[in-house]
Backbone as ProteinMPNN parsed JSONL, in Angstrom:
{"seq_chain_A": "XXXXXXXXXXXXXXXXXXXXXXXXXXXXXXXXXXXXXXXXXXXXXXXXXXXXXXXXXX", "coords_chain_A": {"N_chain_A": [[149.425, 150.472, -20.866], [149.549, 148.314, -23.734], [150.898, 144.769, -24.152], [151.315, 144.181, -26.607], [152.423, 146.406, -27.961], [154.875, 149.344, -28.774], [155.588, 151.309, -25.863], [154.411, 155.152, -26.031], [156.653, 158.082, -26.781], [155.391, 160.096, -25.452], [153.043, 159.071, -24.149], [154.515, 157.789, -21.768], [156.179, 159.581, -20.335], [153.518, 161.046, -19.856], [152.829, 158.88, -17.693], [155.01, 158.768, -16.196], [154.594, 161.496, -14.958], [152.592, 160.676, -13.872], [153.429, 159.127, -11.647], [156.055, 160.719, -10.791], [155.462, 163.291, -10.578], [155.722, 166.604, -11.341], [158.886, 167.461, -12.441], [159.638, 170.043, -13.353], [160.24, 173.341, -13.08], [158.066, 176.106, -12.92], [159.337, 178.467, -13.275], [162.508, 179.419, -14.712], [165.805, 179.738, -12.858], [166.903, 182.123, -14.382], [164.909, 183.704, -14.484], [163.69, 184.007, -12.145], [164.091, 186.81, -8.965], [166.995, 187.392, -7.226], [167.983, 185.845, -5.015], [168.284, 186.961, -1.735], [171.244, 187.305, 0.565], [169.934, 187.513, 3.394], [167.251, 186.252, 2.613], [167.668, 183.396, 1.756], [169.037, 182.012, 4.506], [168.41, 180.03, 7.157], [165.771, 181.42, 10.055], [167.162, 180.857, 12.519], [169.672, 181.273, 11.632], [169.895, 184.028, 10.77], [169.34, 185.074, 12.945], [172.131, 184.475, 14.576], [173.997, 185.785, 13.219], [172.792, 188.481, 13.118], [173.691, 189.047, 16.184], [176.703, 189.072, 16.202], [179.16, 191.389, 17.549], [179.797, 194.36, 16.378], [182.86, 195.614, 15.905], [183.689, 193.014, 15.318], [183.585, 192.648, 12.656], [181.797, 191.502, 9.494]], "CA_chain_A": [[150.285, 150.006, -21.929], [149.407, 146.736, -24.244], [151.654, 144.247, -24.344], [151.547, 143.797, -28.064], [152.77, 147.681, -28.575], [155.923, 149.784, -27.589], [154.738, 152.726, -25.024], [155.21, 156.014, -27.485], [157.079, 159.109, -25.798], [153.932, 161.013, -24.72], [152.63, 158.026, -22.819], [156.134, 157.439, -20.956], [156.133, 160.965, -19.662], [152.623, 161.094, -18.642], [153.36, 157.837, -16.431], [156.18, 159.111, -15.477], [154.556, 162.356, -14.542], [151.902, 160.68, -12.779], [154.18, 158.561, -10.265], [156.571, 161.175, -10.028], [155.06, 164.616, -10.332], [156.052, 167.725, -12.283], [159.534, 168.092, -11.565], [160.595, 171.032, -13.801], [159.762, 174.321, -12.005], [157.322, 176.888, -13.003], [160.373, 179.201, -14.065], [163.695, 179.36, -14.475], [166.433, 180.585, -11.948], [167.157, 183.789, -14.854], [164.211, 184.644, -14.458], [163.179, 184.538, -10.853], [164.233, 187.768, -8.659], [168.167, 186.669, -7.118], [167.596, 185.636, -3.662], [169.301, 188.259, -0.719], [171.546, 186.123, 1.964], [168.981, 186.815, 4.582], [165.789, 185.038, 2.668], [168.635, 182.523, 2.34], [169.92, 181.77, 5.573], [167.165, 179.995, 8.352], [165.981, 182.058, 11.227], [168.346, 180.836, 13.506], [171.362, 181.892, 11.318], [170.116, 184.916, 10.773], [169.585, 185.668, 14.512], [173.171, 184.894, 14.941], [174.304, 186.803, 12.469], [172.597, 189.785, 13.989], [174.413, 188.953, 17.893], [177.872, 189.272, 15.955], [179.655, 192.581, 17.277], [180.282, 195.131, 15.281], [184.028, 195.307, 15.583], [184.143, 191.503, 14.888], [183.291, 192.537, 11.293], [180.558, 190.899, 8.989]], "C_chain_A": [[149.893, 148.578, -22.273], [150.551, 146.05, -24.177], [152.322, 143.858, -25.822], [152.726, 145.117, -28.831], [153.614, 148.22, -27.825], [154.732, 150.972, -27.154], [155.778, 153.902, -26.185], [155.592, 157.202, -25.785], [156.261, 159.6, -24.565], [153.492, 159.762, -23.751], [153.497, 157.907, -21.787], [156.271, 158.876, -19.95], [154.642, 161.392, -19.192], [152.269, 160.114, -17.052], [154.269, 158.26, -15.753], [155.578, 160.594, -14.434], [153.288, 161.86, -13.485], [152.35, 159.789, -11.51], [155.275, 160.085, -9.767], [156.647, 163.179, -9.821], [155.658, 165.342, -11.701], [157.571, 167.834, -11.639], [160.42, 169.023, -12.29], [159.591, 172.113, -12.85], [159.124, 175.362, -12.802], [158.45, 177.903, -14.149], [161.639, 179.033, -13.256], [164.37, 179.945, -13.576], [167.017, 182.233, -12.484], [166.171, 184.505, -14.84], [163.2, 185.394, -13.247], [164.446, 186.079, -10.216], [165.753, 186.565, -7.822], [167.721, 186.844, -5.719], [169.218, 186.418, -2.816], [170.009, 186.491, 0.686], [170.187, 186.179, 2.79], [168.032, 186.097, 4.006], [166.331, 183.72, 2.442], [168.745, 181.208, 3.458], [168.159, 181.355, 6.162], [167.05, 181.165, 9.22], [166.976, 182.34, 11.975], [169.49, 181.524, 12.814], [171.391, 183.41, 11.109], [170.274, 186.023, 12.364], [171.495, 185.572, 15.232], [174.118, 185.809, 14.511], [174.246, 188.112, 12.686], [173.428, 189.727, 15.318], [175.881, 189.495, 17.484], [178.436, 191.165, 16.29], [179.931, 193.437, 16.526], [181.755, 195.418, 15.036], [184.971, 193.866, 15.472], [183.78, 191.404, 12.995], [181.702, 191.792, 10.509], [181.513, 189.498, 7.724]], "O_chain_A": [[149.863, 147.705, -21.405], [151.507, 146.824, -24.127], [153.436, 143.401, -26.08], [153.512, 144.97, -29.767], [153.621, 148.039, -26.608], [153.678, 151.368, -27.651], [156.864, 153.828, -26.759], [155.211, 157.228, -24.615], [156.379, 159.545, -23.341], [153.764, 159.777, -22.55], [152.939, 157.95, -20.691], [156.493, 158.787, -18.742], [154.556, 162.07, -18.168], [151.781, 160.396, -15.958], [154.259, 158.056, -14.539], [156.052, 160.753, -13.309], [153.02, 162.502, -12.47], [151.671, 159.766, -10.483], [155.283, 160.476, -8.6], [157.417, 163.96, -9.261], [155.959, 164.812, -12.77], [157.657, 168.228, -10.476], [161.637, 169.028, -12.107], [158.596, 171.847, -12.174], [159.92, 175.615, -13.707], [158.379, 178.012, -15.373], [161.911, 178.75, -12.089], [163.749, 180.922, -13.158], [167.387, 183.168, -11.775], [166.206, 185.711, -15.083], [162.489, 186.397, -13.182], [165.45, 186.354, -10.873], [165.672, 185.337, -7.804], [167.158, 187.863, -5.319], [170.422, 186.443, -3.067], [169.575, 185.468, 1.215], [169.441, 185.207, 2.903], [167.701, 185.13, 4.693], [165.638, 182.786, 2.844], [168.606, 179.992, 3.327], [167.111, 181.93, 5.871], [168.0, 181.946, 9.27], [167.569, 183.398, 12.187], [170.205, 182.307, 13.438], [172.425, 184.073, 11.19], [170.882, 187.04, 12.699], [171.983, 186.328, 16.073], [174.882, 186.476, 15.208], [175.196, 188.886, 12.56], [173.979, 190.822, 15.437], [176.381, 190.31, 18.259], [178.182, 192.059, 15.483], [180.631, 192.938, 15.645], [182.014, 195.49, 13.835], [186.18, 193.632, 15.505], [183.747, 190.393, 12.293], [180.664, 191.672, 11.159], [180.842, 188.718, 7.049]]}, "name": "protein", "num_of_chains": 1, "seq": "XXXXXXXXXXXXXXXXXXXXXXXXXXXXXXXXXXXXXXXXXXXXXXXXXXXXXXXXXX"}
């Protein structure tokens, strides 16, 4: 950027994109697949999740 001239949009957003990355996402959340509790949940929660009795409900 000169000092003589304002920075135009397009410049401002490629600076911007080169300190702070891309941060919109590839695609949207309507159009990704709806995530299931277990891919969710960590390991661990799902391992407890499984230990839970069966007449202690879900």
């Amino acid at each position: 950027m000169s000092e003589g001239r304002p920075e135009t949009d397009w410049e401002r957003r490629k600076r911007l994109a080169e300190v702070f990355g891309d941060a919109m996402p590839e695609t949207t959340s309507d159009e990704r697949e709806p995530e299931s509790p277990e891919t969710r949940e960590s390991g661990t929660d799902a391992w407890l999740r499984a230990q839970v009795p069966p007449h202690h409900g879900s």
